[in-house]
C-alpha positions, 0 to 999 in steps of 0.5 A: 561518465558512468550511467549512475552518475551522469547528470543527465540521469539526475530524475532517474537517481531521485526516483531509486533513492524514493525506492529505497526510502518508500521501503524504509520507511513502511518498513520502520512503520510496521516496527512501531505498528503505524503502517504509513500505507494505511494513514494515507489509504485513509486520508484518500476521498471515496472513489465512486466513478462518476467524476473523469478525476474519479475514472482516472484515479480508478484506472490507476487502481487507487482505492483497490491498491495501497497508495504506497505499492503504487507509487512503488510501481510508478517509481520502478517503471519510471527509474528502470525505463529511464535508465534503459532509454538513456543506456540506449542513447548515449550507445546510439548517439554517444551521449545522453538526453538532457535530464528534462526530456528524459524525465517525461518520457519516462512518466508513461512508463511509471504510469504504465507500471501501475496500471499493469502490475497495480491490475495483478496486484489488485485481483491478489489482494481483492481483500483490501477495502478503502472506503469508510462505510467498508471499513466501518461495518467490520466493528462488531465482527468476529475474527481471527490473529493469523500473523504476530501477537497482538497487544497494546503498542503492538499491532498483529493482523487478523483476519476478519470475514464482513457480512457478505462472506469475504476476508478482511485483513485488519491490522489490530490492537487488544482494546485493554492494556492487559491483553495479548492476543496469540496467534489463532486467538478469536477476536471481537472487534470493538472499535477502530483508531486511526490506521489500526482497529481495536479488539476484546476477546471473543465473547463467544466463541460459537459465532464463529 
């Protein structure tokens, strides 16, 4: 029976199919500028370290990484090793784990996924911010649109410096119906809806 089809592999055919269907829908998300990475980063309670749930969730990255790209990684690890064990076995001993056993022993090595790639990951993208007060101090910020055009319906990214001197990525909405924002367009942070911030026209454009 063929490796993609044997009910053995059954765990490891959700975890692809979850692959596919995470993509699909972060992708359909940035068409219509909701970004479902972003609504759950924002549900998720402040990581502070103090609590060993706290020491975990941070071993794994979360807070530095989007949720999303992380259960991406522990899907990937955990679909590529299961398969892989189970091409092994079934050419050692002529068949396959049962789907329960090969589905655990497949979890370390999601989770070693994320903790290895979400490590790389996080020094890329040491931008991103998850905490509320973070997010909250870059209103009344000065930035720039570096990708799209951003108008009312439809988000662009800017990139917006907080007090300390580090970028921020925001992904951003005109606060009035009638703007459009082009890309190198300065923008005023006003005010921040959901996933996504709102901004004016740079008032002055010397702050910068």
């Amino acid at each position: 029976m063929s490796l993609f089809t044997a009910p053995e592999n059954l765990p490891f055919g959700i975890g692809f199919a979850l692959i596919v269907g995470v993509a699909l829908l972060e992708g359909v998300g940035m068409l219509v500028s909701l970004s479902p990475s972003n609504l759950l980063d924002d549900l998720l309670p402040e990581i502070d370290g103090d609590s060993g749930l706290d020491r975990v969730l941070g071993w794994l990255h979360l807070g530095k990484v989007p949720v999303l790209v992380l259960l991406l990684l522990f899907l990937t690890g955990y679909t590529v090793f299961g398969y892989s064990l189970q091409l092994v076995m079934n050419g050692l001993f002529g068949g396959y784990l049962y789907a329960a056993a090969a589905g655990v022993l497949a979890v370390p090595a999601g989770l070693a996924t994320v903790r290895g790639l979400g490590s790389l990951i996080a020094h890329i993208i040491p931008q991103d911010e998850s905490s509320a007060v973070s997010e909250q101090s870059l209103i009344g910020r000065v930035g720039v649109i570096v990708t799209g055009a951003a108008r009312r319906g439809l988000a662009a990214q800017a990139r917006v410096k907080d007090i300390h001197g580090r970028s921020h990525y925001l992904m951003v909405e005109p606060d009035l119906e009638s703007d459009v924002f082009e890309e190198g367009a300065q923008v005023l942070i006003v005010s921040k809806l959901g996933a996504f911030y709102r901004c004016i026209a740079n008032p002055h454009p010397t702050l910068m």
